[in-house]
RODO-2510 file (C-alpha; in nm, 4 decimals, decimal comma):
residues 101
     n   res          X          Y          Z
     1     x     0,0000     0,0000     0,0000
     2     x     0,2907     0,2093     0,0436
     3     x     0,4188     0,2035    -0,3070
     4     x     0,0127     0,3848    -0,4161
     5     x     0,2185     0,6618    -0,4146
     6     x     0,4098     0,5749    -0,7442
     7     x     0,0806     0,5189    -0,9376
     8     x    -0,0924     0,8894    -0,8140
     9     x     0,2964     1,0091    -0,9191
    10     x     0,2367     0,8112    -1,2742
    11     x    -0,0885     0,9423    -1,3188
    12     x    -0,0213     1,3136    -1,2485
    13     x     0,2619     1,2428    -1,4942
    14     x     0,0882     1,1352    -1,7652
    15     x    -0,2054     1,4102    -1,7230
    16     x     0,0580     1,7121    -1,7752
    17     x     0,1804     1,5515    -2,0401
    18     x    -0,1456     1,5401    -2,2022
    19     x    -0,1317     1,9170    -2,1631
    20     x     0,1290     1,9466    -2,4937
    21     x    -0,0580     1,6777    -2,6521
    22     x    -0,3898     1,8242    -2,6561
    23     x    -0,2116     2,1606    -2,7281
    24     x    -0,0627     2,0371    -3,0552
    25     x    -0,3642     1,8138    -3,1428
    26     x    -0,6223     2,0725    -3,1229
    27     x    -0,3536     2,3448    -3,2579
    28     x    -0,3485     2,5667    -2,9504
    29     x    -0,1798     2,8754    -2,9754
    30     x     0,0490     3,0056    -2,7090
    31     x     0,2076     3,3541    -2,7123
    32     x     0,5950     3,3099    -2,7103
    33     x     0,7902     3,6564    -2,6526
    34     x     1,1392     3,4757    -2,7675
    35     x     1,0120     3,3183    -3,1251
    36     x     0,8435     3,5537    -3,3812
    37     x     0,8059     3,2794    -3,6543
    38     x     0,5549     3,0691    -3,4541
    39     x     0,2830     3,0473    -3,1131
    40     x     0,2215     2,6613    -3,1944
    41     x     0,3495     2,3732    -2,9661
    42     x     0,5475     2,1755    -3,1370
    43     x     0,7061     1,8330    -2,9745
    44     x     0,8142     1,5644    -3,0666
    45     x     0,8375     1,1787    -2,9458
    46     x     1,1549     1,2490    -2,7320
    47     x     1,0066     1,5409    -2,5833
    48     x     0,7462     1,3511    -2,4577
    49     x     0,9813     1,0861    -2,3056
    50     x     1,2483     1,2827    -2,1845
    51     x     0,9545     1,5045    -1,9763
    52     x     0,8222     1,1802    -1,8774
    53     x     1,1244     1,0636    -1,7549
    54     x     1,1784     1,4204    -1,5904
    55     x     0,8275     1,4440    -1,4362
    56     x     0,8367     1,0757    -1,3029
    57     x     1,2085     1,0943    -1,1898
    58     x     1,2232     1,3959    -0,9691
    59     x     0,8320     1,2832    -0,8270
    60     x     0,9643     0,9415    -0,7158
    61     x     1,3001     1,0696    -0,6209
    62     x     1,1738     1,3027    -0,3781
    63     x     0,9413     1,0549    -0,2338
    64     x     1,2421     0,7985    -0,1984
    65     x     1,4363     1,0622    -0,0245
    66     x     1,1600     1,1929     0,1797
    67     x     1,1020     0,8178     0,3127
    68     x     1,4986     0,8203     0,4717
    69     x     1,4654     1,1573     0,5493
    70     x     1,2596     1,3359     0,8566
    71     x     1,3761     1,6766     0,8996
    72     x     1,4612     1,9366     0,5860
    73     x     1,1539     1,7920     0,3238
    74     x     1,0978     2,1279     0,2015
    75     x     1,4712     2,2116     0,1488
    76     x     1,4723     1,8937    -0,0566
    77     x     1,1462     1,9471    -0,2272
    78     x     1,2976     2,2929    -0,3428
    79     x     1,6114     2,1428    -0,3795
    80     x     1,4672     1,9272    -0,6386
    81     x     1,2682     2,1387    -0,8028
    82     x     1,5226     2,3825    -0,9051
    83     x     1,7618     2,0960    -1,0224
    84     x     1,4114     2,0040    -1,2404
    85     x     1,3718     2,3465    -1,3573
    86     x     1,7527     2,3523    -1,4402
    87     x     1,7563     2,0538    -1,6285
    88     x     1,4556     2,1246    -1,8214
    89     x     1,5578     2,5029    -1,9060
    90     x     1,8919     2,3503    -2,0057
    91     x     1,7611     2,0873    -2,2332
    92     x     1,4643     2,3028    -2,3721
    93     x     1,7342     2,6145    -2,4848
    94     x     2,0454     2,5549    -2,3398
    95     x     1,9894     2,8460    -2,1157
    96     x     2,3323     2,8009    -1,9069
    97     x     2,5619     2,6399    -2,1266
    98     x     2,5201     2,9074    -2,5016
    99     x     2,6669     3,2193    -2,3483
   100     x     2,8860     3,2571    -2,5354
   101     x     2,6910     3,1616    -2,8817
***
C-alpha cells in the first residue's frame, strides 16, 4: 500500500503531459515573446519521453528521499525542483551552457 504513491505520481505524470498533446492536437496557440516565426506547440516523441522521464524521476526521487529523510523535506522538495527546472531550461534552450553563442 505504500508504493500507491508511485501510481498517483504516474498518473499526475501522464495528465501534464497530455497538456502538450492536446495543445498540438487541437492546434493551440500560445504567445511566445522569444520566437516571432511561430505560437504553436510543437514536440516531438523524445520530448514527450524525456519530460516523462523528468516528471516521473524527480516525483519518485523526492518521495524515496523523503522516506529516509525526517527533517529538511521542504529544502529537498525545493532542492529538487530547481535541479528540475535547471535541467529542463537547459535541455529546452540551453539556457546556461550558449553564453557565449
Amino acid at each position: 500500500m505504500q508504493n500507491k504513491i508511485f501510481f498517483w505520481i504516474a498518473l499526475t505524470t501522464a495528465f501534464l503531459l497530455l497538456l502538450p498533446f492536446l495543445a498540438m492536437k487541437f492546434d493551440w496557440r500560445f504567445p511566445d515573446p522569444g520566437n516571432s516565426v511561430s505560437d504553436k506547440v510543437v514536440w516531438t516523441q523524445s520530448d514527450f519521453i524525456i519530460m516523462g522521464i523528468l516528471l516521473f524521476g524527480s516525483g519518485s526521487l523526492y518521495v524515496l528521499v523523503a522516506r529516509r529523510v525526517s527533517k529538511h523535506r521542504l529544502i529537498i522538495g525545493i532542492a529538487l525542483a530547481l535541479a528540475f527546472m535547471w535541467l529542463w531550461a537547459e535541455l529546452a534552450v540551453g539556457v546556461f551552457t550558449n553564453w557565449g553563442s
